[in-house]
C-alpha positions as CSV (number, residue, x, y, z in Angstrom):
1,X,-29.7,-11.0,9.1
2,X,-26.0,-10.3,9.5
3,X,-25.0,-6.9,11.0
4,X,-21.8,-5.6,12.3
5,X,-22.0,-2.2,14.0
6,X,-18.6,-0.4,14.4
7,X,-18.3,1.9,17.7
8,X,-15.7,4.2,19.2
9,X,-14.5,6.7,16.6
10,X,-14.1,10.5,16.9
11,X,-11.3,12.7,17.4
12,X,-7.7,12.3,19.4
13,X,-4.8,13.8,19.1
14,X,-1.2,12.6,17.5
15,X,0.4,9.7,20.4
16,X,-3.2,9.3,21.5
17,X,-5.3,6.2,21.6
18,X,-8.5,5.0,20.5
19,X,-9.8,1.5,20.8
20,X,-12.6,0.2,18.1
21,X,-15.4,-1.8,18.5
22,X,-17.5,-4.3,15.9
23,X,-20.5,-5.8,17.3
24,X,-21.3,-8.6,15.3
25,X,-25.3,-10.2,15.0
26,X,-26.1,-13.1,12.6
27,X,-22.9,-14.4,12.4
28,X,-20.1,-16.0,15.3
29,X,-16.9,-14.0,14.8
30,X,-14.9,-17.4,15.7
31,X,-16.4,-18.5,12.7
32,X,-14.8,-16.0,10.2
33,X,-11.2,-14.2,9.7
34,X,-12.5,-10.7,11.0
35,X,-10.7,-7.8,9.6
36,X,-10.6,-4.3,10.1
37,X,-9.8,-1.8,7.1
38,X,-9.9,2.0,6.6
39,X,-10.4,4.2,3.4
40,X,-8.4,7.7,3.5
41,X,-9.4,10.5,1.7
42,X,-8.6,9.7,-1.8
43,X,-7.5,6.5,-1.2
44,X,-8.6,3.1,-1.6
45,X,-9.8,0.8,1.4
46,X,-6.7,-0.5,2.8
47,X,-6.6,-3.9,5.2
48,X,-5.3,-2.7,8.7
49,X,-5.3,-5.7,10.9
50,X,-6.7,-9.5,10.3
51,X,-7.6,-11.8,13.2
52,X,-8.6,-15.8,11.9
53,X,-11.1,-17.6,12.7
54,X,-10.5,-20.7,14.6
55,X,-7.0,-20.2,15.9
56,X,-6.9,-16.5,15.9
57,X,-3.5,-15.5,14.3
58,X,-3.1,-11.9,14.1
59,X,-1.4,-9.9,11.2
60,X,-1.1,-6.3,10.8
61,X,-0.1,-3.6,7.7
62,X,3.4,-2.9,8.7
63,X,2.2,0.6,9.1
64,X,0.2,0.0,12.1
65,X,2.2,-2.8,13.2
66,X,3.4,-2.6,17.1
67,X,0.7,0.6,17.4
68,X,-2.4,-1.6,16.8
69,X,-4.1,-4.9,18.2
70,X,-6.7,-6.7,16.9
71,X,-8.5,-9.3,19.3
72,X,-11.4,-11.1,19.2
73,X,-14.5,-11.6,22.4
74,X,-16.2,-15.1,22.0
75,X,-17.9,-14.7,24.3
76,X,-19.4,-11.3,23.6
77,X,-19.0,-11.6,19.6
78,X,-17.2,-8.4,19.1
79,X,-13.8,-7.9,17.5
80,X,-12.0,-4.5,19.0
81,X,-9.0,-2.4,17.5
82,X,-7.1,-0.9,20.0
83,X,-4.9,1.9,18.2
84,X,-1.9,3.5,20.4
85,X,0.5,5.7,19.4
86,X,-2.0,7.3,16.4
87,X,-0.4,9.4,13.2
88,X,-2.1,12.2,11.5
89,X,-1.8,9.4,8.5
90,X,-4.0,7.1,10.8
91,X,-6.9,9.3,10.1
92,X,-9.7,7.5,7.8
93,X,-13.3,5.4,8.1
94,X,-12.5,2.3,9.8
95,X,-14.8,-0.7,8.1
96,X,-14.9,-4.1,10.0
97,X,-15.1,-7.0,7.8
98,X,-16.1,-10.6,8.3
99,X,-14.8,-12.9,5.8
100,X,-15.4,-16.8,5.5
101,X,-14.6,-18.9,2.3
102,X,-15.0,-22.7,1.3
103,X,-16.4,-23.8,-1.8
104,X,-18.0,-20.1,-1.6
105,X,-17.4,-16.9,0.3
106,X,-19.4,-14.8,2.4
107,X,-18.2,-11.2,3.2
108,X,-19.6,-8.7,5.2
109,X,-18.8,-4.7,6.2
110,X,-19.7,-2.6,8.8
111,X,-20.9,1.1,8.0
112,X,-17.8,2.5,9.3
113,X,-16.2,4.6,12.0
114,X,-14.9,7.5,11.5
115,X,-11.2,8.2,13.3
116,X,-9.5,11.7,13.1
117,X,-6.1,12.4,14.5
118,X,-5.4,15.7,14.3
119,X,-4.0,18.8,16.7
């Protein structure tokens, strides 16, 4: 059974930081291009930040891009978000997704983290 368990949400303030965490059972993250996306309030779920599987090439919505890192543990199986510098505009439910595709694809979600930024 495949699980992936999002961690470290909550409240921060604008210019703080937060760093994200997806524990993943059932599945390798190596494996899969591991994603992390967030859904505003009245919005639709928007990609944040991609890691592939294999190599590990990173790419980032240009909103979030030089604030954010995605990276990837092997060794534990977790994928973390670390967000610097965080925008009102930031706030949302962070989803980690696991992705894998051949002749068929397998996707996966998290339940979600919820991330304020707010004074």
């Amino acid at each position: 059974q495949v699980q992936l368990v999002e961690s470290g949400g909550g409240l921060v303030q604008p210019g703080g930081s937060l760093r994200l965490s997806c524990a993943a059972s059932g599945l390798t993250v190596s494996w899969y291009d591991m994603s992390w996306y967030r859904q505003s309030a009245g919005k639709e779920r928007e990609l944040v930040a991609r890691i592939s599987k294999g190599g590990g090439n990173t790419e980032y919505t240009d909103s979030v891009n030089g604030r954010f890192t995605i990276s990837r543990d092997n060794a534990e199986n977790t994928v973390t978000l670390q967000m610097n510098g965080l925008k009102p505009e930031d706030t949302g439910v962070y989803y980690c997704n696991a992705d894998w595709q051949d002749s068929y694809r397998l996707s996966y979600w998290g339940q979600g983290t919820q991330v304020i930024v707010s004074t």
